[in-house]
MIFI-37668 format. One record per residue: residue in three letters; chain; x, y, z of N, C-alpha, C, O in turn. Coordinates in steps of 0.2 Angstrom, whole numbers. Atoms other than C-alpha are relative to their C-alpha. Example, Ala and Ser with C-alpha at 12.3 -4.5 7.8 and 13.67 -1.06 7.14 Angstrom:
2
   r c  n.c1  n.c2  n.c3 ca.c1 ca.c2 ca.c3  c.c1  c.c2  c.c3  o.c1  o.c2  o.c3
 ALA A     4    -6     0    62   -22    39     4     6     0     9     5     3
 SER A    -4    -6    -1    68    -5    36    -4     5     3    -1    11     4
***
This chain:
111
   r c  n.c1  n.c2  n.c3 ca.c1 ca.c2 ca.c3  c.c1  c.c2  c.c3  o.c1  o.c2  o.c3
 UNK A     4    -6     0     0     0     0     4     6     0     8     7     5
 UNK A    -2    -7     1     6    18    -6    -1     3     5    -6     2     7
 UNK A     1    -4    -4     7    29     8    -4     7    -2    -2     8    -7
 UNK A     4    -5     2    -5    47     6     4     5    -1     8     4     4
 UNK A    -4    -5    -1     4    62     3     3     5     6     8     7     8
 UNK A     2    -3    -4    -4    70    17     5    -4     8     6    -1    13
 UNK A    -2     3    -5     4    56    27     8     1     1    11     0     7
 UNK A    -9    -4     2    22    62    20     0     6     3     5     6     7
 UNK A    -1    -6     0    19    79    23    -1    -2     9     2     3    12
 UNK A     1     1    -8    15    74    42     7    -2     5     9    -1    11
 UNK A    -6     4    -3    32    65    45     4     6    -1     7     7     4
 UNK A    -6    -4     1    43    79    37    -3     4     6     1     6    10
 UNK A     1    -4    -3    32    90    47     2    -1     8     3     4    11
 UNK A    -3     5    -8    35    78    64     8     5    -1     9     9     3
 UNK A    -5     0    -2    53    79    59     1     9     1     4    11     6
 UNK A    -4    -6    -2    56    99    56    -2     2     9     1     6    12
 UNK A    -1    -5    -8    49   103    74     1    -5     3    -5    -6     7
 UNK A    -5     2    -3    58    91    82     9     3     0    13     5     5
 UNK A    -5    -4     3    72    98    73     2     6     4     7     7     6
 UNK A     4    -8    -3    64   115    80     4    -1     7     9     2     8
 UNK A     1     3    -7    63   108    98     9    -2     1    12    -2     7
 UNK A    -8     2    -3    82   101    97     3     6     0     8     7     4
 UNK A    -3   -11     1    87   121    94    -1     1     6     4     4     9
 UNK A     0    -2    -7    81   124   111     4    -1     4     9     2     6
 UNK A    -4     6    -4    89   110   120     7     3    -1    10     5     4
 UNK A    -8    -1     2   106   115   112     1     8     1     6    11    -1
 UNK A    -1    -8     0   103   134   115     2    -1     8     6     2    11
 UNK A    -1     0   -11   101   128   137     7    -2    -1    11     1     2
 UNK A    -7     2    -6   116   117   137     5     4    -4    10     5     0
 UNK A    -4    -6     0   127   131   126     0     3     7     4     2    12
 UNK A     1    -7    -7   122   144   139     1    -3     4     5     1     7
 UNK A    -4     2    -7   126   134   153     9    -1    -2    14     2     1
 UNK A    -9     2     0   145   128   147     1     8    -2     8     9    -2
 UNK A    -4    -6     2   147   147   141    -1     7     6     0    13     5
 UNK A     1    -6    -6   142   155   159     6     1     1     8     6    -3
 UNK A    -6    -2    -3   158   156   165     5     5    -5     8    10    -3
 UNK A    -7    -4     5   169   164   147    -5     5     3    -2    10     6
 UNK A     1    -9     3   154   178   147     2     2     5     6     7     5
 UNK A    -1    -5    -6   155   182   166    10     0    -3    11     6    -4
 UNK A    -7    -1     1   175   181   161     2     8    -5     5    13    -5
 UNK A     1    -3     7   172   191   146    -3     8     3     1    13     3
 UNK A     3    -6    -4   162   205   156     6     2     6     8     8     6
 UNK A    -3    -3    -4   173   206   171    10     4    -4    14     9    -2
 UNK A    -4    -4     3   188   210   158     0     7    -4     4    12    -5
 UNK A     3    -7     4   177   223   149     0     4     4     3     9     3
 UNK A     1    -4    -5   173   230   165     9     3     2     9     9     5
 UNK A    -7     0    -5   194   231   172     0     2    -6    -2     8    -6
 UNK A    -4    -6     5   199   238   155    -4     8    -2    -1    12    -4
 UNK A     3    -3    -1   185   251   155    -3     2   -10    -3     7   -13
 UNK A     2    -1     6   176   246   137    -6     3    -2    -9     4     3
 UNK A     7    -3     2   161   254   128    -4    -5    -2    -1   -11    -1
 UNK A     4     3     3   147   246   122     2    -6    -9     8    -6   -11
 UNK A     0     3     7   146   234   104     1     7    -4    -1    13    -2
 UNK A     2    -5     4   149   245    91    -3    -2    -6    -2    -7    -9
 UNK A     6     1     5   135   246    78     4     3    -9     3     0   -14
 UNK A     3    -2     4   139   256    65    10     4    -1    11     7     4
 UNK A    -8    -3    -2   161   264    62     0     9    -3     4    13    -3
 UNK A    -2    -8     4   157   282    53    -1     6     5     2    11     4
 UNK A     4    -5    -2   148   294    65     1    -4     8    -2    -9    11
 UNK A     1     2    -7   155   294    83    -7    -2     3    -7    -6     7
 UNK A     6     0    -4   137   296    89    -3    -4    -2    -8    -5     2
 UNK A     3     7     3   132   280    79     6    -6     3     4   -12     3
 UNK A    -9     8    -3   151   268    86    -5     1     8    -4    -5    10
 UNK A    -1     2    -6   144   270   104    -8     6     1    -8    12     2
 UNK A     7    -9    -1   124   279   105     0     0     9    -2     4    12
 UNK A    -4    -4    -8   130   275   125     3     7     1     3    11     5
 UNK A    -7    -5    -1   143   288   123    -2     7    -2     2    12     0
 UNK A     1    -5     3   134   300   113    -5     6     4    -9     4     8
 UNK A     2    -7    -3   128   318   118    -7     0    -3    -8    -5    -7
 UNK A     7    -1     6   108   323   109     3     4    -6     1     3   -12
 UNK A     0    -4     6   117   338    99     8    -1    -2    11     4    -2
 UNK A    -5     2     1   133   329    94     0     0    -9     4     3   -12
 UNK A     0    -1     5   125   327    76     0     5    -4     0     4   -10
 UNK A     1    -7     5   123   345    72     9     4     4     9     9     6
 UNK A    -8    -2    -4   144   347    79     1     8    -6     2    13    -4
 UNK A    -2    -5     3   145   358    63    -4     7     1    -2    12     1
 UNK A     4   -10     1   131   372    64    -6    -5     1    -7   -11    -1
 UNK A     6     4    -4   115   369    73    -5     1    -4   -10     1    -1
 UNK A     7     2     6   103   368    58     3    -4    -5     1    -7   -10
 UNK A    -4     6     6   117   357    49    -6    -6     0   -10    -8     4
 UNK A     5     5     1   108   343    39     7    -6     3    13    -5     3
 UNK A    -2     7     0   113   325    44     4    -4    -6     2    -8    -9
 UNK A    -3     1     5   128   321    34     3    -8     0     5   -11    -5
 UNK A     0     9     2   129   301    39    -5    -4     0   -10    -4     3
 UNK A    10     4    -1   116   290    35    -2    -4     6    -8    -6     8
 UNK A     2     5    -3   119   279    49    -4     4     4    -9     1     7
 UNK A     7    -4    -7   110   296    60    -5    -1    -2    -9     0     2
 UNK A     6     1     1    97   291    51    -3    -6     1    -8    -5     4
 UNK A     0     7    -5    95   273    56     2     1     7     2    -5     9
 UNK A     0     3    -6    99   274    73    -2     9     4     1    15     3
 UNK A     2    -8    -2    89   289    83     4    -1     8     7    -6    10
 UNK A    -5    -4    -4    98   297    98    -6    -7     9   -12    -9     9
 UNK A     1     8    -6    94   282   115    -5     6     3    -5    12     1
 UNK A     7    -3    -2    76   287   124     3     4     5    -1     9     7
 UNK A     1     0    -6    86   290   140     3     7    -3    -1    11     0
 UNK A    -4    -5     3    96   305   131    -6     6    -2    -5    12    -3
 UNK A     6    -5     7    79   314   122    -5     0     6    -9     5     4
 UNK A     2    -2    -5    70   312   139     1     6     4    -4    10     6
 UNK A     0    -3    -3    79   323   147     2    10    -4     4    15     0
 UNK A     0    -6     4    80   339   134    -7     0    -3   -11    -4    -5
 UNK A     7    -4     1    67   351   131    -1     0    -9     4     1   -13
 UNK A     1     3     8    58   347   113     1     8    -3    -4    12    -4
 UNK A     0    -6     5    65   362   103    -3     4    -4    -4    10    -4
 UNK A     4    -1     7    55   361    88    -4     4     1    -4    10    -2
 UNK A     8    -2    -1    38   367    95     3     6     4    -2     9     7
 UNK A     2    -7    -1    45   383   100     6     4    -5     5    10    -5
 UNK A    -4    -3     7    58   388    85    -6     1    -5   -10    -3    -7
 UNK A     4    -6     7    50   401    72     5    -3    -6    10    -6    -6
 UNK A    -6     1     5    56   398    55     0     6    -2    -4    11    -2
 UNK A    -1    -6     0    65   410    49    -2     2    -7    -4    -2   -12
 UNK A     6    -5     7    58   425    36     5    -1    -5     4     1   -11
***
């Protein structure tokens, strides 16, 4: 007896999420055998005094947006336009734009 298609498609589909299910399994016991490098890893970060990941290498305020000021991208003249693209993909961290008064809504534009 030929087996259904349907009955095919049930097996492959059995095996990818098992498949799926064994991706977890192997993500626990990584994470366990790699506690100790990252605490390793971190306590050297910390003694050498490193920044953050770097995202992005052209626009200081885009290599480290920990490090960056709110008016870092206007360094040239404060209506300069935005001359790296990355300022445009990465906006300035919440905790930085919290604490300055929103500009926009009281600047006139000029005659």
């Amino acid at each position: 007896m030929r087996p259904r298609p349907s009955s095919l498609a049930f097996v492959v589909l059995g095996l990818a999420a098992a498949g799926f299910a064994s991706t977890f399994l192997d993500a626990a016991l990584q994470r366990d055998r790699g506690t100790a490098q990252i605490a390793e890893r971190a306590a050297l970060a910390q003694r050498l005094g490193l920044t953050d990941l770097a995202l992005f290498t052209e626009a200081r305020y885009t290599r480290h947006p920990s490090q960056a000021d709110l008016h870092s991208a206007f360094q040239d003249h404060p209506v300069a336009l935005e001359h790296f693209p990355t300022g445009s993909l990465l906006p300035p961290p919440a905790s930085l734009v919290s604490h300055h008064e929103r500009l926009d809504r009281k600047a006139a534009a000029p005659d």
